[in-house]
TORKOL-4160 file (C-alpha; in steps of 0.2 Angstrom, whole numbers, padded with zeros to 4 digits, m for minus):
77
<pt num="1" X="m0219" Y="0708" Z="0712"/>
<pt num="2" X="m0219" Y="0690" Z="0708"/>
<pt num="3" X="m0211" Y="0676" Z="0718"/>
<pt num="4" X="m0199" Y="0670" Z="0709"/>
<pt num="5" X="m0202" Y="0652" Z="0713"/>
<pt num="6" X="m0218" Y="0651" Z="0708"/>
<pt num="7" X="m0218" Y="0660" Z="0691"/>
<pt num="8" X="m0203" Y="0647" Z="0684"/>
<pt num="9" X="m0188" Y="0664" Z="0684"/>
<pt num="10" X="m0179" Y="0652" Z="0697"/>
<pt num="11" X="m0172" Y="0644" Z="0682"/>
<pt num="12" X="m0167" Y="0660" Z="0674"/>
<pt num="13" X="m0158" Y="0664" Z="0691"/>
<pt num="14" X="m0149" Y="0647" Z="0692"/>
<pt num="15" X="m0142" Y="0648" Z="0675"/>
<pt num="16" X="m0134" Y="0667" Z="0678"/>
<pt num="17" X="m0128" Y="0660" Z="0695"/>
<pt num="18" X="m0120" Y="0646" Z="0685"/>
<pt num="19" X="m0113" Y="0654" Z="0671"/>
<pt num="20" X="m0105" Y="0667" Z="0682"/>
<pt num="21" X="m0098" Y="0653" Z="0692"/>
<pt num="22" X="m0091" Y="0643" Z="0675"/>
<pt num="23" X="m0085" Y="0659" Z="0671"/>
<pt num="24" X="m0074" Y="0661" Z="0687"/>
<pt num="25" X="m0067" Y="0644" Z="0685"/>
<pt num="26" X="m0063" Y="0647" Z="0667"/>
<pt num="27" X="m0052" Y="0664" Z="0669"/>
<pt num="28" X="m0043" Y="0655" Z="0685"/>
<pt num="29" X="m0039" Y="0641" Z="0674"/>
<pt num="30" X="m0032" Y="0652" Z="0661"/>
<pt num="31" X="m0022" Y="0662" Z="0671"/>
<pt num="32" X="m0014" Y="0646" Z="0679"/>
<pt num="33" X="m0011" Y="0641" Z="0662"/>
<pt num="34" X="m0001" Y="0655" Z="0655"/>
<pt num="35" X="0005" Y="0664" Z="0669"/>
<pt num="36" X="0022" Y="0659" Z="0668"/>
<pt num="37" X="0029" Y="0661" Z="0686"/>
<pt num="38" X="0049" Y="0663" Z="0686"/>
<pt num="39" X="0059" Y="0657" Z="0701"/>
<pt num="40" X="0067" Y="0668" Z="0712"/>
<pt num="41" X="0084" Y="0664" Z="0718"/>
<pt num="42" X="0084" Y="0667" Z="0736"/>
<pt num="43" X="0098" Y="0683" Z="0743"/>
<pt num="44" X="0109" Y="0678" Z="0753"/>
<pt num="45" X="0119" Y="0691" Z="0767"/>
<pt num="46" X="0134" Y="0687" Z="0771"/>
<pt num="47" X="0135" Y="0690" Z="0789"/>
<pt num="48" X="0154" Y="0689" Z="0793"/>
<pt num="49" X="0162" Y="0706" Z="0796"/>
<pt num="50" X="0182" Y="0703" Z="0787"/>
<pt num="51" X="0187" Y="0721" Z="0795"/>
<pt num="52" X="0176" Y="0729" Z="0806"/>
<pt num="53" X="0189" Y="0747" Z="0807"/>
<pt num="54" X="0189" Y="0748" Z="0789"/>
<pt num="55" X="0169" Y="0749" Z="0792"/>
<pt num="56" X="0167" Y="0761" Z="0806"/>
<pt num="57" X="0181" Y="0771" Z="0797"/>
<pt num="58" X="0166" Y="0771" Z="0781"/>
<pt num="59" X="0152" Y="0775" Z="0791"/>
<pt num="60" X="0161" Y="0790" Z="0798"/>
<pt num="61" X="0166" Y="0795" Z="0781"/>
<pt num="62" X="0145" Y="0793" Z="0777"/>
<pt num="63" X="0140" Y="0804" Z="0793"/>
<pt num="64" X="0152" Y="0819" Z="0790"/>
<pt num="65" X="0148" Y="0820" Z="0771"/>
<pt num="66" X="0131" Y="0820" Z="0777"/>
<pt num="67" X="0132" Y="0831" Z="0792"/>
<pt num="68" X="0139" Y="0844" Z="0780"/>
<pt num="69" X="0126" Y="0846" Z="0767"/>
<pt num="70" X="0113" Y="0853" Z="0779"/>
<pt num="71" X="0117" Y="0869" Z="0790"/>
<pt num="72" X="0103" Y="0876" Z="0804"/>
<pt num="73" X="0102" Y="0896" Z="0803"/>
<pt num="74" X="0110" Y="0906" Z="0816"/>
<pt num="75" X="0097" Y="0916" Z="0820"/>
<pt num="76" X="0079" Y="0910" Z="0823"/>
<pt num="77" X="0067" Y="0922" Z="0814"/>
């Protein structure tokens, strides 16, 4: 095997290192360019409770519609 220093490759090495390098730089620039980034409009929650009955009364609505829909077996096999 040759040294690559000595036998003048180096060169040939520098050049792939560079142009993968240019490379890089050249699609980063491209996708800065045309990437169109849209704003996001940030969620707000609203965190006051107007009526908090008509809530629990909901969430107890939720529970027994959903307690219903699955049954265990009366027997264990």
């Amino acid at each position: 095997m040759e040294n690559p220093f000595e036998s003048g490759h180096i060169k040939n090495y520098l050049l792939l290192y560079a142009s993968v390098v240019v490379i890089m730089v050249l699609f980063f620039v491209a996708s800065t360019l045309f990437n169109d980034v849209k704003d996001m409009e940030q969620k707000v929650f609203d965190t006051n409770i107007s009526n908090p009955a008509k809530i629990e009364k909901s969430m107890k609505n939720i529970l027994e519609v959903n307690s219903s829909r699955f049954k265990l077996m009366e027997k264990a096999y």
